[in-house]
PLY file of the C-alpha trace (Angstrom):
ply
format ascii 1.0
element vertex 104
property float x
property float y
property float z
element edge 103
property int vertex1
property int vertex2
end_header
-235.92 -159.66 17.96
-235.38 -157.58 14.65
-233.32 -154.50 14.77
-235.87 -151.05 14.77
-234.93 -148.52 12.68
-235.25 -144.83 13.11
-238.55 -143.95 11.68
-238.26 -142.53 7.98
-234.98 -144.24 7.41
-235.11 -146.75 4.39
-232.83 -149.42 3.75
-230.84 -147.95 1.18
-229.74 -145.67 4.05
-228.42 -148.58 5.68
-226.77 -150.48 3.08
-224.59 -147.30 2.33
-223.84 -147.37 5.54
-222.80 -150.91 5.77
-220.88 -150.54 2.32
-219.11 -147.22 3.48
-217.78 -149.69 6.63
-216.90 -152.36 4.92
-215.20 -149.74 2.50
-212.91 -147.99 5.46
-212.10 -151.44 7.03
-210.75 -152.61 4.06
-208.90 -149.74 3.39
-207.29 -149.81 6.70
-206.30 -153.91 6.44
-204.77 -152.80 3.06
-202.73 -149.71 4.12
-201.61 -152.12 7.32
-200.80 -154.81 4.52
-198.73 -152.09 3.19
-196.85 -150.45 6.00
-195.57 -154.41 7.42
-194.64 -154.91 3.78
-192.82 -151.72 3.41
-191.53 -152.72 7.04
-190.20 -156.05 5.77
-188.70 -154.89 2.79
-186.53 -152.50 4.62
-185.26 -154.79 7.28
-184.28 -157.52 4.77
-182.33 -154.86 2.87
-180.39 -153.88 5.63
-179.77 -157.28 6.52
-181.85 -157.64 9.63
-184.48 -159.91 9.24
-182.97 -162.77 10.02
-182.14 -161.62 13.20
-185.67 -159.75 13.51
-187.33 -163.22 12.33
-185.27 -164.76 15.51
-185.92 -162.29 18.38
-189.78 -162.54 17.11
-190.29 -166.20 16.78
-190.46 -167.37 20.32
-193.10 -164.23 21.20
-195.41 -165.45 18.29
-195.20 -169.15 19.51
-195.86 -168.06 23.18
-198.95 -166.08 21.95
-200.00 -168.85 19.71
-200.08 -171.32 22.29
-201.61 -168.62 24.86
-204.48 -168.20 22.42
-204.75 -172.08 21.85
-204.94 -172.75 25.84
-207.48 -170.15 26.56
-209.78 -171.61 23.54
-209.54 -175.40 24.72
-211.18 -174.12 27.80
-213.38 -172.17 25.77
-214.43 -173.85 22.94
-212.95 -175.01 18.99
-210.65 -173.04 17.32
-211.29 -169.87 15.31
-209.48 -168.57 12.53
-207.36 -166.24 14.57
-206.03 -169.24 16.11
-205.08 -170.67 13.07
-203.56 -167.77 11.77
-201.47 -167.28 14.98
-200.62 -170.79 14.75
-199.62 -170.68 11.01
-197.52 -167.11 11.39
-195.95 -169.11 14.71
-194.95 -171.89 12.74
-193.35 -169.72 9.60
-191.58 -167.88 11.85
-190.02 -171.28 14.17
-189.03 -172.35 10.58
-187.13 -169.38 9.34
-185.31 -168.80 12.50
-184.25 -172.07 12.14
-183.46 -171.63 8.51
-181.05 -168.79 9.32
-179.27 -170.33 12.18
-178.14 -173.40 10.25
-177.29 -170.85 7.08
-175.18 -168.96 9.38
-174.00 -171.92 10.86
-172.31 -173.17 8.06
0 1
1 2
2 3
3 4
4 5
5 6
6 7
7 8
8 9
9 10
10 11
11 12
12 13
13 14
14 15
15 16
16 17
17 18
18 19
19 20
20 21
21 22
22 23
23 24
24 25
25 26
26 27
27 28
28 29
29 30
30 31
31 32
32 33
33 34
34 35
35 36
36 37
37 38
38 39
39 40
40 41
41 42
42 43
43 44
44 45
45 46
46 47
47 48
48 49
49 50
50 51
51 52
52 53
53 54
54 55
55 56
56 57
57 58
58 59
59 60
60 61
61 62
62 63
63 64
64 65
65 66
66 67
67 68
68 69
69 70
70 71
71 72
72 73
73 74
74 75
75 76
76 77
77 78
78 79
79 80
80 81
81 82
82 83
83 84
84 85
85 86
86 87
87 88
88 89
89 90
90 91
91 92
92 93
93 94
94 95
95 96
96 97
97 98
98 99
99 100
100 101
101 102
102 103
């Protein structure tokens, strides 16, 4: 069933509309992009993100492989998945990075 539109709205209307939320939401994913990088940057300064990378790698895998049983109930995987599963798995290797540095 095709959308109605208000009556004397054209569709240039619309696309602006469409372009001027596509506009914000990528301003807000950028300024996020910003704040964990400026978030990062500071903790591996002060010499914490080893042990920040370590407290927050078994909560990523947990909610990786929450997401992963709800969708094989569901249906295939998503991109979300896959992007929990790949930030999951960075995170399991750098914790285990650091313990064997500090190990040694």
């Amino acid at each position: 069933m095709p959308a109605i539109l208000a009556e004397g709205t054209d569709l240039s209307t619309v696309m602006n509309l469409l372009l001027l939320r596509f506009g914000i939401i990528a301003i807000c994913v950028a300024v996020l992009a910003i704040v964990l990088f400026a978030i990062a940057l500071t903790l591996k300064r002060k010499g914490k993100l080893g042990s920040t990378v370590q407290k927050i790698a078994p909560i990523a895998r947990s909610y990786a492989d929450s997401r992963n049983a709800r969708v094989g109930r569901n249906r295939g995987g998503t991109w979300k998945n896959g992007a929990a599963n790949a930030v999951a798995h960075y995170l399991t290797q750098q914790a285990g990075r650091d313990d064997r540095e500090h190990r040694q």
